[in-house]
C-alpha positions in Angstrom: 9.2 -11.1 20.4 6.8 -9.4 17.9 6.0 -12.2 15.8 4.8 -11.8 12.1 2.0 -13.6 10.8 4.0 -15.6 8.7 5.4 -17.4 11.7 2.0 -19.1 13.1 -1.1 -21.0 11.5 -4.3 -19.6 11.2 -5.5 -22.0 13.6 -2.6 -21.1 16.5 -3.1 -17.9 15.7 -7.0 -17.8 16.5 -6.8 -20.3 19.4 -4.1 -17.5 20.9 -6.6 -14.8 19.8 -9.5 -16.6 22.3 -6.7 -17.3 24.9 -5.6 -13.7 25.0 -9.6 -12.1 24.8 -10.8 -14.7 27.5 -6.6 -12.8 30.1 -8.7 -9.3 28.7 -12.0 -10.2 29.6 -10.5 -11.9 32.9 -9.0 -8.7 33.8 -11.4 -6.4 33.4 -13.2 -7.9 35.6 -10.9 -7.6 38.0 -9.7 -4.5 37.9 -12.6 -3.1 38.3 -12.0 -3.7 42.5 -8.9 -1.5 42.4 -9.7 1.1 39.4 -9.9 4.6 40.7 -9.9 7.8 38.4 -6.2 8.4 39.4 -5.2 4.7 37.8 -6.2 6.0 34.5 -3.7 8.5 33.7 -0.7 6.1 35.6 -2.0 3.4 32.9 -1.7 5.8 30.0 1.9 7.2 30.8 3.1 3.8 31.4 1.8 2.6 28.0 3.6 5.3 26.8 6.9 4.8 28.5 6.4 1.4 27.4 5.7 1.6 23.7 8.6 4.3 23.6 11.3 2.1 25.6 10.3 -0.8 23.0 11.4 1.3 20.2 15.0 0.9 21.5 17.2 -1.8 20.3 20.2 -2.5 22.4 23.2 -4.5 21.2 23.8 -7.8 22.9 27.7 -7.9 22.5 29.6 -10.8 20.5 26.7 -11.7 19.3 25.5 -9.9 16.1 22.1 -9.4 17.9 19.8 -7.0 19.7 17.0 -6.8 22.0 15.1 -4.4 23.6 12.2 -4.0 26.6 9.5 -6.1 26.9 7.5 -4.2 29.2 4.9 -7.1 30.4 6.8 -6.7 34.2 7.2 -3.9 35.0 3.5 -2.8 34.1 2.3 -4.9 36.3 4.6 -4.1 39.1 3.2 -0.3 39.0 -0.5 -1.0 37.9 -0.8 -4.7 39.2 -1.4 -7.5 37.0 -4.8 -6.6 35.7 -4.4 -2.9 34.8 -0.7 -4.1 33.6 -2.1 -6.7 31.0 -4.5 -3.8 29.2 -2.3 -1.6 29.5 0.5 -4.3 27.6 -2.6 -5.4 25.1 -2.9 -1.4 24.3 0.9 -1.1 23.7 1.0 -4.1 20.9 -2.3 -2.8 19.2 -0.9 0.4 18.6 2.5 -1.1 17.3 0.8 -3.9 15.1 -2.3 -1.1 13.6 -0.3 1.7 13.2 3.3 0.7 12.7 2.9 -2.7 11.1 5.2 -3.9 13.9 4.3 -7.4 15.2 1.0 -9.5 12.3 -2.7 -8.9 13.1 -3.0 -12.9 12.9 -0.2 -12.7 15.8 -1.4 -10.2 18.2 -3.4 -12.5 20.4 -0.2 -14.6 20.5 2.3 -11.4 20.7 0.1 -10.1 23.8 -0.2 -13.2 25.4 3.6 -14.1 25.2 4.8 -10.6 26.4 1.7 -9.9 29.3 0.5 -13.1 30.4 3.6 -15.1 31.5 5.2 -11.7 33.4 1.8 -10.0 34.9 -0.2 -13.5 36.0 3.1 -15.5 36.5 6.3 -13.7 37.0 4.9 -11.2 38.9 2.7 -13.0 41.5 4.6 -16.1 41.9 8.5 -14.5 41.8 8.4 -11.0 42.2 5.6 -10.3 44.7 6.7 -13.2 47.5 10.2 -11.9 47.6 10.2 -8.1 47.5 7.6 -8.5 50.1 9.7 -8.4 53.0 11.5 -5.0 52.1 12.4 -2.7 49.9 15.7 -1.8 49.4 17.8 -0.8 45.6 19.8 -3.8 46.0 16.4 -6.4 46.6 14.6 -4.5 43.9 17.7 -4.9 41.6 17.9 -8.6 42.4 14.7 -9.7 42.4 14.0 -7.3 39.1 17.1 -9.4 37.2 15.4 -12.6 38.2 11.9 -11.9 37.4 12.8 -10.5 33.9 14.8 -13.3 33.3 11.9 -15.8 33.8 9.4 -13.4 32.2 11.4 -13.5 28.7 12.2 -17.4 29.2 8.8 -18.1 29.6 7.5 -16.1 26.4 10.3 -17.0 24.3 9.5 -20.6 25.1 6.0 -19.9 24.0 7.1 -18.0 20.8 9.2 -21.5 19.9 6.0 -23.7 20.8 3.4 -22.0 18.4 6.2 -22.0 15.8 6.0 -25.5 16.4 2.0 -26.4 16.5 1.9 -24.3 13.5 4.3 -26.8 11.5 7.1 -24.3 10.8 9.4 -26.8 9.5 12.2 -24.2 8.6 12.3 -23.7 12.4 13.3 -26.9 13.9 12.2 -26.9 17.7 15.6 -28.4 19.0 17.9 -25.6 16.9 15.2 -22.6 17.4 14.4 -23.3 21.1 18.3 -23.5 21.5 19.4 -20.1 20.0 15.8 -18.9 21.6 16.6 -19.0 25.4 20.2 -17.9 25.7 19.7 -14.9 23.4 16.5 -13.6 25.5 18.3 -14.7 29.0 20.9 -11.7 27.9 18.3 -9.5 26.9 16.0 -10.1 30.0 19.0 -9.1 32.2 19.3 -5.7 30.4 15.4 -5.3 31.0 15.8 -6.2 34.2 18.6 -3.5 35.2 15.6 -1.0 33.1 13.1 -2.3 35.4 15.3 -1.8 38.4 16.1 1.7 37.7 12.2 2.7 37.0 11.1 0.9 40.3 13.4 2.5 42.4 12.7 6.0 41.2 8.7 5.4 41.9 9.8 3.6 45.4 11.7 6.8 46.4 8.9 9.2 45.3 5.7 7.5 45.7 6.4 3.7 47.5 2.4 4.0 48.1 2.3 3.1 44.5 4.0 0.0 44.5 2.6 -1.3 48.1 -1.3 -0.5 46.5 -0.2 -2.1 43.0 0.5 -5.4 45.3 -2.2 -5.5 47.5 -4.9 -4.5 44.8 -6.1 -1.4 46.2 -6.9 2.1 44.6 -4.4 4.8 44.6 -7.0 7.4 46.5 -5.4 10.4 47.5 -1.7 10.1 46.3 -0.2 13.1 44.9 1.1 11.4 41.2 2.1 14.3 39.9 5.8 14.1 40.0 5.8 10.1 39.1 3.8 10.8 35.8 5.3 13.7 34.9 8.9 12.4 34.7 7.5 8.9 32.9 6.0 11.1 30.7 9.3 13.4 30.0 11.3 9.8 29.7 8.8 8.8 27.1 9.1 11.6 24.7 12.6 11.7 25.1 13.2 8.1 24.3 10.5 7.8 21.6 11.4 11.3 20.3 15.4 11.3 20.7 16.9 8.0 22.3 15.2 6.3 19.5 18.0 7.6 17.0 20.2 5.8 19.2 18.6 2.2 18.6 20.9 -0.9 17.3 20.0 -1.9 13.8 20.5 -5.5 14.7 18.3 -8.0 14.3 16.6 -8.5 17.8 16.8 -11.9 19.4 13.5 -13.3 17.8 15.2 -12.1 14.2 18.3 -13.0 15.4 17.7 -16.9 16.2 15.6 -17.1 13.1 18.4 -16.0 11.0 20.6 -18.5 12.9 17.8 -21.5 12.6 16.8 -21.4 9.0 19.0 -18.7 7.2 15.9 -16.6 6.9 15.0 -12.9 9.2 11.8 -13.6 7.9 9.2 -16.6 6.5 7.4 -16.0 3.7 3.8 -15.9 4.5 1.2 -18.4 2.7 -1.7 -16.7 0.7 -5.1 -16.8 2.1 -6.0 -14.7 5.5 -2.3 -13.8 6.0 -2.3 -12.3 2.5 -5.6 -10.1 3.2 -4.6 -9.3 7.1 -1.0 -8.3 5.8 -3.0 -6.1 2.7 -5.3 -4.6 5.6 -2.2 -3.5 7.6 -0.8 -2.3 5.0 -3.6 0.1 4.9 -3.7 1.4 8.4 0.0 1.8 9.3 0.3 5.1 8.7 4.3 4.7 10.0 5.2 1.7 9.1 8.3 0.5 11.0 8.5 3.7 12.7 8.8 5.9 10.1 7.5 7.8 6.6 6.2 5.4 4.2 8.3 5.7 1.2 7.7 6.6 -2.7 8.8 4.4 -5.0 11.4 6.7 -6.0 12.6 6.8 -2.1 12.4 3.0 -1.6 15.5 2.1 -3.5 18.2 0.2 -0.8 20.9 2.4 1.0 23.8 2.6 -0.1 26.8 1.1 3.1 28.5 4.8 3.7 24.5 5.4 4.5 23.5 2.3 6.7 26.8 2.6 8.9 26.1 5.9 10.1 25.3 6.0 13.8 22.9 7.3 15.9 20.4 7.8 12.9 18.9 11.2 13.2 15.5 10.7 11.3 12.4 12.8 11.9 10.3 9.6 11.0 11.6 8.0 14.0 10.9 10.9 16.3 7.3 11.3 14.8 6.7 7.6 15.4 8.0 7.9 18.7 5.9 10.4 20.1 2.7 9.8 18.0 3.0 6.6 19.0 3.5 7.3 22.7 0.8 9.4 22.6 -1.5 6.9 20.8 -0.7 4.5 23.7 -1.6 6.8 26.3 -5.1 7.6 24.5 -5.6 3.9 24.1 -4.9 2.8 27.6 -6.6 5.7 28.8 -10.1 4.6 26.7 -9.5 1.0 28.7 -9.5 2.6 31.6 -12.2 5.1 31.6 -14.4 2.6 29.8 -13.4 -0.3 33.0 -14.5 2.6 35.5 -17.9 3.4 33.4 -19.0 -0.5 33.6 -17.7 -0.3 37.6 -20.1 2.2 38.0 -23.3 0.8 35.4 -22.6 -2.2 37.9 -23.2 -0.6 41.0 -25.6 1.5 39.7 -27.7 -1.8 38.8 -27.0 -3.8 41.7 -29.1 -1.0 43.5 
């Protein structure tokens, strides 16, 4: 659900922009009552994992489509809601600056879709009430499936209303929001099996991390070692390696467009979407995870070279882990800079 530009209005597009910087602002505040020096580096690995996972398309069979991790959950199930929305906002920066994946104009309405509706919705209201009697694999694998479910119904929904206030009449709302939700019910079930997997692991090793995470209290003396180094390992492997392996489908949001209008893509109007897409073009320095071609270089592939499967491509794999890495630094800043205000606070309340 990385929208381009050329899918909203400037006026959507700002209002999401306020709507997502008023969640940030929201959250910062917030965290600050659970933010500990040992939350820092759990944000930036999971910003990594995160922005690494996302890389990977999956095929949704019999359908011609793909689809691939949101994310939005399953930070907030290890960091909480607050820490999980930065850390989701830092993820989609990094893809829209630096890989020209998702428009500028669309980011407020890219982070809000894929962090709002699973870390302030999902994840108090679905997840929380009924994994908190126990914890067992088959209850996490349950109430995981549900709760990604609802997560991508929700922000596919959205995705299909600001089409809609922004007057995209090649995406009728009956036909798009039709193709929308089935496609992203299949997908949420494969994030959900993801989520499962990842939550169970950090149960078994460190279950203090999930009980703190829920009750919105600092990690203080758990050992994290172990956790974050095997996130860490999964997230250059998948960014570096697995990423070879990713469908070239379109993804769902592709996918139903295609189906809707007979267009992957819109063409975008002049105007602010012409000088934000001439500005990204700029600072994406790997644009759709990988080298930016020459001229000579950007002439189409020929079929023998587009069917050939798993696509070993060192572009990929530098995209992948600079990206990762990016991520981590990102999130990281957030948090150091949330702990500096926590303690300017206290300092002045003195």
């Amino acid at each position: 659900m990385h929208m381009a530009d050329a899918l909203i209005s400037p006026a959507v597009g700002v209002t999401m922009w306020a709507a997502t910087a008023g969640v940030a602002a929201y959250s910062i505040k917030k965290i600050q009552d659970d933010m500990d020096e040992k939350k820092i580096p759990l944000m930036g690995v999971m910003g990594a994992f995160v922005f690494a996972a996302q890389m990977i398309n999956f095929t949704i069979p019999g359908t011609g489509s793909s689809g691939h991790l949101g994310g939005g959950l399953l930070l907030a199930i290890l960091l909480g809601p607050y820490a999980g929305f930065l850390t989701m906002a830092a993820v989609l920066t990094i893809q829209a600056l630096f890989f020209a994946d998702g428009g500028l104009l669309a980011l407020g309405a890219n982070i809000f879709n894929l962090g709002f509706f699973t870390c302030f919705l999902v994840y108090p209201l679905i997840y929380k009430p009924l994994m908190a009697r126990e914890y067992s694999p088959k209850r996490i694998l349950g109430v995981a499936l549900l709760a990604a479910v609802i997560g991508l119904q929700l922000g596919s929904f959205s995705v299909v209303l600001e089409t809609l206030f922004s007057g995209k009449t090649e995406l009728p709302f009956n036909t798009f929001l039709l193709l929308m939700q089935p496609i992203h019910l299949a997908i949420g079930i494969v994030e959900g099996l993801v989520i499962a997997a990842v939550v169970t692991f950090v149960w078994k090793e460190r279950p203090e991390i999930l009980d703190n995470a829920s009750r919105g209290e600092r990690l203080g003396s758990i050992s994290l070692k172990r956790v974050i180094t095997v996130l860490a390992l999964a997230a250059v492997l998948t960014g570096g390696v697995f990423s070879w392996f990713a469908s070239s489908n379109p993804d769902g949001l592709e996918w139903s467009m295609y189906k809707t209008s007979g267009l992957e893509e819109l063409e975008a109007p002049g105007g602010i979407h012409q000088v934000l897409a001439d500005l990204q073009s700029k600072i994406a320095f790997l644009p759709d995870y990988g080298f930016k071609a020459s001229e000579e270089e950007s002439t189409p592939a020929t079929a023998e070279s587009s069917d050939v499967w798993p696509v070993v491509d060192s572009g990929t794999s530098t995209a992948g882990i600079v990206g990762a890495g990016l991520t981590l630094a990102l999130a990281g800043i957030v948090g150091f800079g949330v702990t500096s205000l926590k303690k300017r606070n206290s300092n002045s309340a003195r």
